[in-house]
Backbone bond lengths (Angstrom), bond angles and torsions (degrees), N, CA, C in turn:
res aa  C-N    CA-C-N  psi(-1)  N-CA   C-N-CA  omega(-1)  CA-C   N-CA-C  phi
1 X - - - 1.446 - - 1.527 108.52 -
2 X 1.588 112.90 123.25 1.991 98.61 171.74 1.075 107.92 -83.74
3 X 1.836 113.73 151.32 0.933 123.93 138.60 1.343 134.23 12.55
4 X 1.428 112.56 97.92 2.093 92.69 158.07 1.360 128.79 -64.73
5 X 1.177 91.39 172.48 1.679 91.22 -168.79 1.918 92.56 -104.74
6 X 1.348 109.27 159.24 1.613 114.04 168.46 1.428 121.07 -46.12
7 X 1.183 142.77 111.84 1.486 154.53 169.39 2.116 87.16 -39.99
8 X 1.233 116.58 162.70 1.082 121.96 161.63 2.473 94.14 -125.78
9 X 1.996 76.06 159.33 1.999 79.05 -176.06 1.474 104.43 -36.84
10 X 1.621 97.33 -45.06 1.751 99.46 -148.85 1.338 112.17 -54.00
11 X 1.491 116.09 -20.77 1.530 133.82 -164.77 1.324 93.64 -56.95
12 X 1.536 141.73 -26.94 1.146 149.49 -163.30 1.180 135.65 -99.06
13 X 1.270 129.74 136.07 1.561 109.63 176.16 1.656 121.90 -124.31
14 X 1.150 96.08 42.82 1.768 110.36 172.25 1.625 101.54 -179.24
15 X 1.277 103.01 138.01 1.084 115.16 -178.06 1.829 113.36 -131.54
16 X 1.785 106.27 166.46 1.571 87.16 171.20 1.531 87.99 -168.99
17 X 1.451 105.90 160.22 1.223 113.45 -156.73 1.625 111.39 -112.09
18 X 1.042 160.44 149.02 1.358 165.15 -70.59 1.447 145.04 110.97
19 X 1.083 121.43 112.28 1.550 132.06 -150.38 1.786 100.02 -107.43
20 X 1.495 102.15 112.10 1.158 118.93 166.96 1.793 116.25 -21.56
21 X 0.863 133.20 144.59 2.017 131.42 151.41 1.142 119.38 -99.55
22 X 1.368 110.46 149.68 1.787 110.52 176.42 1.640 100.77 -56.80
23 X 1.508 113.81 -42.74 1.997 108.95 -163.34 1.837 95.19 -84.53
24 X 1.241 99.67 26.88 1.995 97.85 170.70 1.377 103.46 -102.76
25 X 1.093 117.31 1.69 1.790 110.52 177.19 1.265 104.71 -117.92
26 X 1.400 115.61 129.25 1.638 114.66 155.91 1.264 134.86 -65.70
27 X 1.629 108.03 -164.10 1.110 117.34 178.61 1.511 112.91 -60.98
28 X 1.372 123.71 -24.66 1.485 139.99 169.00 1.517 131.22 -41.89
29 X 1.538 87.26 -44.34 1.672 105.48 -173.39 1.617 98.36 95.92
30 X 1.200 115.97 28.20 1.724 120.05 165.38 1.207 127.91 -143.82
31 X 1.148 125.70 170.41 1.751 118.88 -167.07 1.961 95.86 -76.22
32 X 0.907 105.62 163.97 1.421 104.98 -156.41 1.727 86.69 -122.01
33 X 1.629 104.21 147.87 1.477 134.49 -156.86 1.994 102.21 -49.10
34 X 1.365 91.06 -55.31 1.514 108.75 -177.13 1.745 107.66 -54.78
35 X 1.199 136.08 -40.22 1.727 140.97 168.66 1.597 99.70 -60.12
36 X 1.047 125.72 0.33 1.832 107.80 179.96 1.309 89.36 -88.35
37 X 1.823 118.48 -42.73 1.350 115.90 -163.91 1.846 118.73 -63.47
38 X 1.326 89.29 -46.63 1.780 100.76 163.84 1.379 121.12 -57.72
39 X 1.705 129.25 -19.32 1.042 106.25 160.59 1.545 125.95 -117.15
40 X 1.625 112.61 20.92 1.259 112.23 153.81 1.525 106.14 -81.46
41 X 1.171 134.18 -25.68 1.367 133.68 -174.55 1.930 108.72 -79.32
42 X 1.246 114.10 6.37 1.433 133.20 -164.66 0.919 78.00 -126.49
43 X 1.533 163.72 -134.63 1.503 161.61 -120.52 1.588 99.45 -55.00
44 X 1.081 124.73 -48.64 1.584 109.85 -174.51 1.694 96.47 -74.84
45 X 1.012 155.44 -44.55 1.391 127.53 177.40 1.105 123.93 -93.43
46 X 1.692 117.92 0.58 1.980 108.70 150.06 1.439 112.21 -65.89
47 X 1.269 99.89 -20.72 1.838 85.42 176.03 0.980 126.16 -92.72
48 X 1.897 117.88 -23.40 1.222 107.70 172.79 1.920 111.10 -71.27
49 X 0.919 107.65 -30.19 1.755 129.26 -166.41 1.762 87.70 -55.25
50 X 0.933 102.22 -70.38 1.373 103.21 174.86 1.490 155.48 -69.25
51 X 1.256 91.71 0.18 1.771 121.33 155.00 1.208 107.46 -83.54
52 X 1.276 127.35 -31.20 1.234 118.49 -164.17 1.597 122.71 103.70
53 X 1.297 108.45 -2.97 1.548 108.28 -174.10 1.634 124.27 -103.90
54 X 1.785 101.97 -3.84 1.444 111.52 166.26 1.498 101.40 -102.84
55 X 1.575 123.26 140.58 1.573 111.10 135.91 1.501 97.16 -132.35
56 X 1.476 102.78 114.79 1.217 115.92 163.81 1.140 144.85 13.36
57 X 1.749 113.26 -80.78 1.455 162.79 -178.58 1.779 99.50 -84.76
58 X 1.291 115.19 -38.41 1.474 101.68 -157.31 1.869 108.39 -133.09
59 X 1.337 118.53 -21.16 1.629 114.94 166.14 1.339 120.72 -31.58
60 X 1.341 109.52 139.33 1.615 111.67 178.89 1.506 110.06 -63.86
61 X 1.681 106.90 -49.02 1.595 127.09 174.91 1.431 110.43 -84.51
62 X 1.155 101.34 159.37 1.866 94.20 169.83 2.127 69.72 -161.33
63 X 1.872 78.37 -179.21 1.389 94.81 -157.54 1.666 110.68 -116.61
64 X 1.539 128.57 109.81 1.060 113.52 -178.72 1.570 118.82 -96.40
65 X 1.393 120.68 150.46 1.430 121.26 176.17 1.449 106.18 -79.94
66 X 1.568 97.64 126.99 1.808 95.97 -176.08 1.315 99.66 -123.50
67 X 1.346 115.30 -8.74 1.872 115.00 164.18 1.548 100.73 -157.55
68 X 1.576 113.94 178.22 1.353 122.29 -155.05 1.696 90.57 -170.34
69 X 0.994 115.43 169.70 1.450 150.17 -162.70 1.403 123.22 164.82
70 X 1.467 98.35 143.48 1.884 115.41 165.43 1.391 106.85 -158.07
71 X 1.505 101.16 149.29 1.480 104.24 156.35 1.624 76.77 -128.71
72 X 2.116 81.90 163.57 1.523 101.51 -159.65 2.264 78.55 -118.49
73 X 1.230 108.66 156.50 1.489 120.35 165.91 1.313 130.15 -137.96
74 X 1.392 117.21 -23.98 1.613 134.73 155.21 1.010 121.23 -141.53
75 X 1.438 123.43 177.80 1.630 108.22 -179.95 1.789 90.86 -107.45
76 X 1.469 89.20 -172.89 1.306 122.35 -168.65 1.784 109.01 -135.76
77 X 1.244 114.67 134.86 1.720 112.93 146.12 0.681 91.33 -177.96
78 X 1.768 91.22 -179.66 1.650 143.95 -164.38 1.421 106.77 -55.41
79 X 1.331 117.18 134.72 1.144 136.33 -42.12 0.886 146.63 -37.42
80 X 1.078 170.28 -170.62 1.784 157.55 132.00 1.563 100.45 144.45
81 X 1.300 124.36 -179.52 1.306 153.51 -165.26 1.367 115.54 -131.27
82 X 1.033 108.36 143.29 1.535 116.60 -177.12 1.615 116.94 -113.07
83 X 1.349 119.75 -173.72 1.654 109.18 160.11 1.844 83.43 -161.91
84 X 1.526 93.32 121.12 1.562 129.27 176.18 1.729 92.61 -80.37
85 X 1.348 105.12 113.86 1.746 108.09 167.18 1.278 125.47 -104.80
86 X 1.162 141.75 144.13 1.228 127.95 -177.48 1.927 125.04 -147.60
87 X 1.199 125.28 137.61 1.630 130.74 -167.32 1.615 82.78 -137.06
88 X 1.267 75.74 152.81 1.877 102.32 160.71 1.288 91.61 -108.87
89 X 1.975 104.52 143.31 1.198 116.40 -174.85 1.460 115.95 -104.31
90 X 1.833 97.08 -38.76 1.280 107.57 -178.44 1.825 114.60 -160.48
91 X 0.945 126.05 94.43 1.590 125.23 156.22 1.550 128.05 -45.87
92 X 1.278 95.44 124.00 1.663 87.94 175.28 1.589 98.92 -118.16
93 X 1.493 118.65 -133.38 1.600 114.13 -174.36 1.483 102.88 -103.46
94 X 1.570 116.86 -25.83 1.742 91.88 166.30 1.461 98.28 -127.70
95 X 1.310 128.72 14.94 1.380 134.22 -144.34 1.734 104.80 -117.54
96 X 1.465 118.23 126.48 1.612 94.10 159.64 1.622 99.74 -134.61
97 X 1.102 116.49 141.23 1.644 118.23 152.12 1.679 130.17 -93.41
98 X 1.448 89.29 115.89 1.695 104.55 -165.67 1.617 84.28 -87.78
99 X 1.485 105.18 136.42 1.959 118.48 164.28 1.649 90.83 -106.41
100 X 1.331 114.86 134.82 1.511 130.81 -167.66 1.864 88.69 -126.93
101 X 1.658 105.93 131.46 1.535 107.24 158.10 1.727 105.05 -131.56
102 X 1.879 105.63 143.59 1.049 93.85 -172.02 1.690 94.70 -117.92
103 X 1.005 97.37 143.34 1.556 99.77 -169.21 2.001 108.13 -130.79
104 X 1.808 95.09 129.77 1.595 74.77 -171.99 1.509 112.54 -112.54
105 X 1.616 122.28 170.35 1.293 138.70 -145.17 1.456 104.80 -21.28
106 X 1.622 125.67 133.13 1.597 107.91 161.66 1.756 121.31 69.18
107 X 1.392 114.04 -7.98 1.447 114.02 165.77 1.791 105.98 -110.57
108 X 1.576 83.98 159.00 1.708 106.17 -165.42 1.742 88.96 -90.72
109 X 1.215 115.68 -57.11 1.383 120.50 -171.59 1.323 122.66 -53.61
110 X 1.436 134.57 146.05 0.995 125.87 170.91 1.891 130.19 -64.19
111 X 0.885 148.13 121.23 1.425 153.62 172.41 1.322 88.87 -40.73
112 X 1.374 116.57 -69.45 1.716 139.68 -145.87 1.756 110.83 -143.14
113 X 1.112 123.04 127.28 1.528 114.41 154.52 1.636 109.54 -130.23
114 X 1.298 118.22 157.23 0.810 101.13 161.64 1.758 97.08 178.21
115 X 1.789 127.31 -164.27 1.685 106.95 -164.64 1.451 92.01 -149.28
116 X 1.440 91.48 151.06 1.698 105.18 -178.15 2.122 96.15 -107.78
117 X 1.030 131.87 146.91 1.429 138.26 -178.00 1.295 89.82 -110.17
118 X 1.453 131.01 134.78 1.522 133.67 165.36 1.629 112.65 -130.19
119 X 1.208 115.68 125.84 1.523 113.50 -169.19 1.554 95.14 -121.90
120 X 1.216 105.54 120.42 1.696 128.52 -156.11 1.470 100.02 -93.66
121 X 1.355 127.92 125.69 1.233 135.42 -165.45 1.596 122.72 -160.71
122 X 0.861 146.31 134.01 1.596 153.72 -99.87 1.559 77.75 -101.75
123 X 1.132 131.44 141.08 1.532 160.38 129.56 1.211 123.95 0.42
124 X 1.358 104.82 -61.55 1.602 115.28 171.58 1.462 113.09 -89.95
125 X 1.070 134.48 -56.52 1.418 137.26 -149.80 1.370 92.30 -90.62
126 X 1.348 133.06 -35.11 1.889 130.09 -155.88 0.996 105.66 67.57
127 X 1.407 138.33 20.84 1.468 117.23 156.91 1.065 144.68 -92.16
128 X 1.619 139.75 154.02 2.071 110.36 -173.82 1.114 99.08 -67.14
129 X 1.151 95.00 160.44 1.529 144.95 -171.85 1.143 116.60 -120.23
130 X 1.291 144.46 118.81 1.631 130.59 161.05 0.838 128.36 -56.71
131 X 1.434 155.55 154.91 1.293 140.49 -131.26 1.717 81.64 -141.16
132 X 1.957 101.18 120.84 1.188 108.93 -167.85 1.906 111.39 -76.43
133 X 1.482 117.13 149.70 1.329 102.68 162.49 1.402 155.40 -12.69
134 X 1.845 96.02 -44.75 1.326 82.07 -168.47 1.862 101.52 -85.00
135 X 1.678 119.25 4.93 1.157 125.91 177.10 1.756 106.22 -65.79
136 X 1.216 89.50 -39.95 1.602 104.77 -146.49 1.794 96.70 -63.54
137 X 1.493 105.25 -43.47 1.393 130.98 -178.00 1.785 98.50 -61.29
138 X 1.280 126.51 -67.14 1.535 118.34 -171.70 1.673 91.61 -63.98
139 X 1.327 143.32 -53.43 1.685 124.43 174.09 1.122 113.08 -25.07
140 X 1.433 132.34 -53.65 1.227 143.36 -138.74 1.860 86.03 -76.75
141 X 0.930 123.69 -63.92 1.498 146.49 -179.65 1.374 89.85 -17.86
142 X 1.429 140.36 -32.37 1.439 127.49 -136.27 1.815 109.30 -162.01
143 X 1.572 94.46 4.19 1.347 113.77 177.19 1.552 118.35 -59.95
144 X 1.263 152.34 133.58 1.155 124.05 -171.84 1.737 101.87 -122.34
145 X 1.364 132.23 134.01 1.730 110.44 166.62 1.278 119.59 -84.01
146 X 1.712 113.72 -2.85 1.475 109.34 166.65 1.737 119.59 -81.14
147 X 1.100 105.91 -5.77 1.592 98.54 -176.26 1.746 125.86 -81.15
């Protein structure tokens, strides 16, 4: 399989902004592999949080990760700022795949892209759930056909 190539911002249609931590760099002197995952999981629920279609503590559905991906292209660290990007790639009936790019201070290119799959399923029981309208409608907002 080749290589991807760098996502550019525009590739995106929500973005969010984020401040590096001192315990985000390793032993390396770089943000370490495992923090890309924490902040694709930070852009996909500021946006849902803020539509209105996550609450945390109290949603009927909530969203589990049932696969994940990254490719990595530069590094990143502490200090600096990031910007968490995010498209919907694809909806299914309880399923969506979020494509996340993380891009750092002042660059067009991506650092990192890569996608978390979340299959949304009732609270109590863990089972899917269909993913109600008014979900389907804020997805749409951020759906991309290039991805």
């Amino acid at each position: 399989m080749p290589r991807p190539i760098p996502h550019h911002r525009h590739d995106y249609l929500h973005t969010c902004e984020i401040t590096t931590r001192w315990m985000d760099n390793d032993a390396y002197g770089h943000v370490n592999n495992v923090v890309f995952y924490s902040w694709f999981d930070t852009v996909v629920n500021e946006w849902s949080i803020a539509r209105g279609l996550l609450d945390v503590g109290h949603s009927p559905i909530i969203g589990l990760v049932v696969e994940s991906g990254c490719h990595y292209f530069e590094p990143l660290a502490y200090p600096g700022k990031i910007t968490a990007a995010l498209r919907v790639a694809h909806v299914g009936n309880s399923s969506v795949r979020y494509e996340i790019g993380i891009f750092g201070e002042g660059r067009d290119g991506a650092a990192a892209q890569g996608h978390f799959v979340h299959v949304y399923v009732d609270r109590e029981t863990r089972r899917p759930k269909p993913l109600p309208e008014t979900w389907r409608a804020a997805l749409a907002t951020i759906t991309t056909r290039e991805s």
